[in-house]
C-alpha positions in Angstrom: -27.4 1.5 -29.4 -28.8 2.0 -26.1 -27.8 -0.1 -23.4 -30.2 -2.0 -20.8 -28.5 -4.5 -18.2 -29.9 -7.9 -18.0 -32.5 -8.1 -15.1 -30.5 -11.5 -14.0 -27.1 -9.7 -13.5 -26.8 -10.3 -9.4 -27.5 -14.0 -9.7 -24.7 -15.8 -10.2 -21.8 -13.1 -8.9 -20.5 -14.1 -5.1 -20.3 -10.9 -3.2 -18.2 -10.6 -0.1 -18.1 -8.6 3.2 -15.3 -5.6 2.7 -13.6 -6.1 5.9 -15.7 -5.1 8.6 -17.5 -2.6 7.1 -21.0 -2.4 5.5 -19.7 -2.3 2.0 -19.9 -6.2 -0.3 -17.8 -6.2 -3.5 -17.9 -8.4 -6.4 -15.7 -11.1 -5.9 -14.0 -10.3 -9.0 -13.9 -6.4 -10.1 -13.0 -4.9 -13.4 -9.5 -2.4 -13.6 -9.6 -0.1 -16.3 -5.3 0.1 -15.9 -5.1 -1.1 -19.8 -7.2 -0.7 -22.6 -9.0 2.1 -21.8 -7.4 5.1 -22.5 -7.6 7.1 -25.5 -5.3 5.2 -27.6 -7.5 2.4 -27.3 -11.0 1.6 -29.1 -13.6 3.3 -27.5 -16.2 0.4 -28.7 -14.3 -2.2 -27.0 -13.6 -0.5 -23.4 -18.1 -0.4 -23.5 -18.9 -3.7 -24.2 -16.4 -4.5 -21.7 -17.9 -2.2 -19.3 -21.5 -3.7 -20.7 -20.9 -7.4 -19.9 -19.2 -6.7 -16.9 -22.0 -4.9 -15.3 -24.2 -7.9 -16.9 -21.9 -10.5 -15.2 -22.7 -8.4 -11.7 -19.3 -7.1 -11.4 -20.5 -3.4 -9.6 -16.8 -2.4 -8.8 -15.1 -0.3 -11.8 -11.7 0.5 -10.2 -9.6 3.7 -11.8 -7.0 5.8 -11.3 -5.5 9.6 -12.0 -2.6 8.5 -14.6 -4.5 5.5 -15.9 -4.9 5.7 -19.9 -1.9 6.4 -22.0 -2.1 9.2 -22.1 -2.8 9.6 -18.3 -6.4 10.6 -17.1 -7.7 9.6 -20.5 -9.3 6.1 -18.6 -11.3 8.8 -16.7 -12.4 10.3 -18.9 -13.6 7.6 -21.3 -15.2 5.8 -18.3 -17.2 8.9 -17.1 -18.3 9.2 -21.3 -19.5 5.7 -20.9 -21.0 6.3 -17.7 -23.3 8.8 -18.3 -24.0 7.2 -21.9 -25.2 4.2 -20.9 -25.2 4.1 -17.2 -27.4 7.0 -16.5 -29.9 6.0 -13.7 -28.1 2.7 -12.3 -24.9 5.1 -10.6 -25.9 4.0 -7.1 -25.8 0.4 -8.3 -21.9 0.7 -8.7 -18.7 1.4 -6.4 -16.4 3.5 -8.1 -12.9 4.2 -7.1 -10.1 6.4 -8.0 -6.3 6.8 -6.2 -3.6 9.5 -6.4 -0.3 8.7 -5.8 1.9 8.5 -9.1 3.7 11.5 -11.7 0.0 13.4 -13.0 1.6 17.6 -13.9 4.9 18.8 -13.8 5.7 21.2 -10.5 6.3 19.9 -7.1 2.6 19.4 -6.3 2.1 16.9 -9.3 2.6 13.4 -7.7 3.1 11.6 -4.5 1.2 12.0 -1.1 0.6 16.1 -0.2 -2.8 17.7 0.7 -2.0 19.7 -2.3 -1.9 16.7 -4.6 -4.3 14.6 -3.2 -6.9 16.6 -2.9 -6.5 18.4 -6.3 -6.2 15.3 -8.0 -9.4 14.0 -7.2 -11.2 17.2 -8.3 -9.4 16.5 -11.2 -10.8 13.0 -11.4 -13.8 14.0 -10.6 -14.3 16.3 -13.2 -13.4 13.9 -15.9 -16.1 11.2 -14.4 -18.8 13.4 -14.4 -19.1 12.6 -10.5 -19.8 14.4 -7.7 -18.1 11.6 -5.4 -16.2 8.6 -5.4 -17.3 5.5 -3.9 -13.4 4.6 -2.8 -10.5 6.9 -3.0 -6.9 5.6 -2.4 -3.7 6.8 -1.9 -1.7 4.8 -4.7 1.9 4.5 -3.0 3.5 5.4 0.0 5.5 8.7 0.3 8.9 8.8 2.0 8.9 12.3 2.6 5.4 13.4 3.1 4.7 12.4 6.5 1.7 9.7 7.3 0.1 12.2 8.9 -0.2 14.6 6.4 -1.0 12.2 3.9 -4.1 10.2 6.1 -5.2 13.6 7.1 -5.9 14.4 3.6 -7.7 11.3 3.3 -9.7 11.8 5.9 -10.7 15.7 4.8 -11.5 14.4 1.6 -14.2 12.1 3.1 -15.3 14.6 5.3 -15.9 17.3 2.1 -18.3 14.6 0.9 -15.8 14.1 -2.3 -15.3 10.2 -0.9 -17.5 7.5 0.6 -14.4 5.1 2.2 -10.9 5.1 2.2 -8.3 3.1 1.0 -4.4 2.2 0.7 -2.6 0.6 -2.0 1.3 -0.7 -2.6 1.9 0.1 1.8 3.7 -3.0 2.9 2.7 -4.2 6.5 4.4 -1.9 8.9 3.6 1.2 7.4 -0.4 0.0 7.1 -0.6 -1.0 10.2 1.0 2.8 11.2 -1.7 4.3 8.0 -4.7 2.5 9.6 -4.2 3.6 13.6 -4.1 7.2 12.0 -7.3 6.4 10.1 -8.8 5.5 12.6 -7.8 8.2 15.2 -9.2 10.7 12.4 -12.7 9.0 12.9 -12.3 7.9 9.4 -11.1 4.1 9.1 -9.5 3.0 6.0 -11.8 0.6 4.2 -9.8 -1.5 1.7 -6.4 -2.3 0.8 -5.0 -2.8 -2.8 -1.6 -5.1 -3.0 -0.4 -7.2 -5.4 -0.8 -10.9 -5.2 -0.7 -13.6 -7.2 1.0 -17.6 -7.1 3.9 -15.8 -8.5 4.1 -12.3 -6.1 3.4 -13.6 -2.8 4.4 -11.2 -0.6 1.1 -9.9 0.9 1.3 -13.1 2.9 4.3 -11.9 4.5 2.7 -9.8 7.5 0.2 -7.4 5.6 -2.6 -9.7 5.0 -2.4 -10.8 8.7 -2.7 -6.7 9.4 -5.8 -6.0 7.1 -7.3 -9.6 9.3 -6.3 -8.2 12.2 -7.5 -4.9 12.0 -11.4 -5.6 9.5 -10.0 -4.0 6.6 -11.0 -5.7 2.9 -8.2 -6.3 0.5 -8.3 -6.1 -3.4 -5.7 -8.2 -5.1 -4.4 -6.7 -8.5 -2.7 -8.4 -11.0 -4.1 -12.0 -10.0 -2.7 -13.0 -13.5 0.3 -11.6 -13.2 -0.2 -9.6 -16.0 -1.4 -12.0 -17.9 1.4 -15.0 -17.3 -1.1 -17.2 -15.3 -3.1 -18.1 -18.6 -3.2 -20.2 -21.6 -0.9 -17.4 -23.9 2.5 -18.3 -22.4 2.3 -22.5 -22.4 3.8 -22.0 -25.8 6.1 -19.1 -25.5 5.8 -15.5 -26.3 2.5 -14.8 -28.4 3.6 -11.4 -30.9 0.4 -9.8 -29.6 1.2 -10.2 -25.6 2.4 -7.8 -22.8 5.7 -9.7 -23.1 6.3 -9.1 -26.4 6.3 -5.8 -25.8 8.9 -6.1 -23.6 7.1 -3.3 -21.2 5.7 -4.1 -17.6 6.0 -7.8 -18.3 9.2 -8.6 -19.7 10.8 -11.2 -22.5 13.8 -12.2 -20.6 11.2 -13.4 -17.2 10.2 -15.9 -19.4 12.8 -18.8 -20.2 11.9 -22.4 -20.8 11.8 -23.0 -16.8 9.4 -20.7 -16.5 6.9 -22.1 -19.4 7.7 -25.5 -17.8 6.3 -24.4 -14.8 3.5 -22.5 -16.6 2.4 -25.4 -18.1 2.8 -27.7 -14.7 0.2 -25.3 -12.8 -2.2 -25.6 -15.9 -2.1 -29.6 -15.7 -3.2 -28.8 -12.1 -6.0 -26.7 -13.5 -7.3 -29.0 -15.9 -7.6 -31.6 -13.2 -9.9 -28.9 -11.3 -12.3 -28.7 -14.9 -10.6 -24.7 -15.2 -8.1 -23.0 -16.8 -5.1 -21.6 -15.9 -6.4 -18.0 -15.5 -9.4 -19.3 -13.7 -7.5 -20.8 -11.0 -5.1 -18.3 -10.5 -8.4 -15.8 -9.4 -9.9 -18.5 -7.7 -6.4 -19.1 -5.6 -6.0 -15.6 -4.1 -9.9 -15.7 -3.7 -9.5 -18.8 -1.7 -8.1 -17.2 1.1 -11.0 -15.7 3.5 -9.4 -11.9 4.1 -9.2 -11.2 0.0 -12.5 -9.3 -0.6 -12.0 -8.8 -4.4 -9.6 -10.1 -7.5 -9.0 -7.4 -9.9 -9.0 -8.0 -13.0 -7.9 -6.3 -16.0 -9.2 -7.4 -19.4 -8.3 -6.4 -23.1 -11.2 -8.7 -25.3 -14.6 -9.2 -23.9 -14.4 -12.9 -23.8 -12.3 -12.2 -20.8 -14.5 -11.3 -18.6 -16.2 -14.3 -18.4 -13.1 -16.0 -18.3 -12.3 -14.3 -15.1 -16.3 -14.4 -14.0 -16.3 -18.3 -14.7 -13.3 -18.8 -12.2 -16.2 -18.4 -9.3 -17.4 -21.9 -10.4 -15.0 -23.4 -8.4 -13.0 -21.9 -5.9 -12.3 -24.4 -3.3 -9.1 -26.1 -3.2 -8.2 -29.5 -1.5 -4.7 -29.3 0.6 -3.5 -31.6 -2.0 -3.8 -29.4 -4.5 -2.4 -25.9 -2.4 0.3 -28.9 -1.9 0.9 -29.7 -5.7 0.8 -25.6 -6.2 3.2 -24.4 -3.7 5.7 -27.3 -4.9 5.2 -26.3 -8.0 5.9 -22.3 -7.5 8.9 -23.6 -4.9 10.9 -25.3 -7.9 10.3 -22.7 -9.6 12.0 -20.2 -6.7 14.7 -22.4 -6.6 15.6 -22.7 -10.1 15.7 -19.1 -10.3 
């Protein structure tokens, strides 16, 4: 069936300066990490795709080994993309990154001219695309060195193959080191992608006061902590969860302390008329030098779960109060 956005789409969606550059984002973007590769349903990674574009989330982040089996979330998305997104391309910021395992060889994974800029023609080739809106380097490489690694950055701008640059997983000394190369190369990095959440809170130890400091955006990922910030662990371990698959989110992180304090941060939520997944995106939006929450989704009634956290996303200093005394039981319980 064909597929025509709704003409209200931009209305409600808050979109924020990236740093200091020209570039808004969605406050909340869609990452296609999960449930978009080809093991998954093809119907159900487009209607998410559909109502996310509806809900005025532009931002469709990606990367090289995202599927299983790696690449495959490229190549579904590009399939959709010129499916049922032919003619509204400029309308969306797509991004890629390079960084983890993709081919066997020495030239297969981490932070090389080599890889990085053969990766992307790679990704390229399975979007359909002759650029990327954002390409990122997607971990830091101990043995390439930084200069190597941002100079391949900035070439790949300069060959027209990206619009901005950006980092993800670089902790605060090495970003701050990244972005002074950037920016000697005449190409400034444009966004950073850590993760942060109530539960991984390290960002706020130096490298959010670096991306401040210096005008770069940031893009949270895994606001939910993959999922634990919501309504599916009050009660335990659903048999259809990430936990229960014992994978990136594991059985044994959460004991009966840790529902009890589930379930403590979703009284807090109630009292603010949301829902525990709703206030976790609204809580890393709530601070002025996050740009974007990115969100990953499995059902389409998720995205306007995430979406409806915008409703509210100011928070007394009672309630950051309540929060942080919460999560600080919880760090010394541990």
């Amino acid at each position: 069936m064909h597929y025509t956005p709704i003409p209200t789409r931009y209305d409600a969606m808050e979109y924020r300066r990236c740093g200091k550059s020209g570039l808004l984002l969605p406050a909340v973007s869609l990452g296609l990490w999960h449930n978009f590769g080809h093991v998954d349903m093809l119907e159900n990674a487009r209607n998410i795709l559909h109502l996310a574009f509806d809900s005025g989330i532009t931002h469709f982040d990606l990367a090289n080994n995202y599927g299983p089996p790696p690449g495959s979330a490229e190549e579904n998305f590009g399939r959709i993309l010129q499916q049922d997104f032919h003619g509204y391309r400029d309308q969306l910021v797509i991004s890629t990154k390079a960084g983890y395992y993709m081919w066997e060889g020495p030239y297969g994974e981490w932070g090389s001219k080599k890889y990085l800029v053969a990766s992307l023609d790679q990704s390229l080739r399975r979007m359909g695309l002759d650029y990327v809106d954002i390409f990122y380097h997607h971990r830091p490489d101990p043995n390439t060195p930084l200069e190597e690694t941002m100079a391949a950055l900035d070439l790949i701008v300069r060959q027209g193959k990206a619009l901005y640059i950006g980092l993800s997983n670089y902790q605060a000394e090495e970003a701050a080191k990244a972005l002074a190369i950037l920016r000697s190369l005449g190409t400034p990095c444009l966004i950073h992608q850590p993760k942060y959440s109530m539960l991984v809170r390290d960002p706020e130890q130096g490298l959010l006061d670096v991306l401040g400091k210096e005008g770069v955006g940031c893009i949270v990922f895994s606001p939910l902590a993959q999922g634990l910030l919501s309504d599916r662990y009050l009660q335990g371990i659903p048999s259809d969860s990430r936990a229960a698959r014992d994978f990136f989110l594991k059985r044994k992180d959460i004991d009966e302390r840790r529902v009890a304090m589930l379930r403590q941060l979703n009284t807090v939520a109630q009292q603010r008329g949301q829902s525990l997944a709703e206030m976790a995106v609204a809580w890393v939006l709530r601070d002025p030098r996050v740009t974007s929450a990115l969100v990953g989704t499995s059902k389409v009634q998720q995205v306007d779960d995430n979406v409806n956290a915008l409703k509210n996303l100011a928070f007394s200093a009672e309630e950051l109060r309540k929060i942080d005394g919460i999560l600080a039981n919880k760090q010394s319980a541990a």
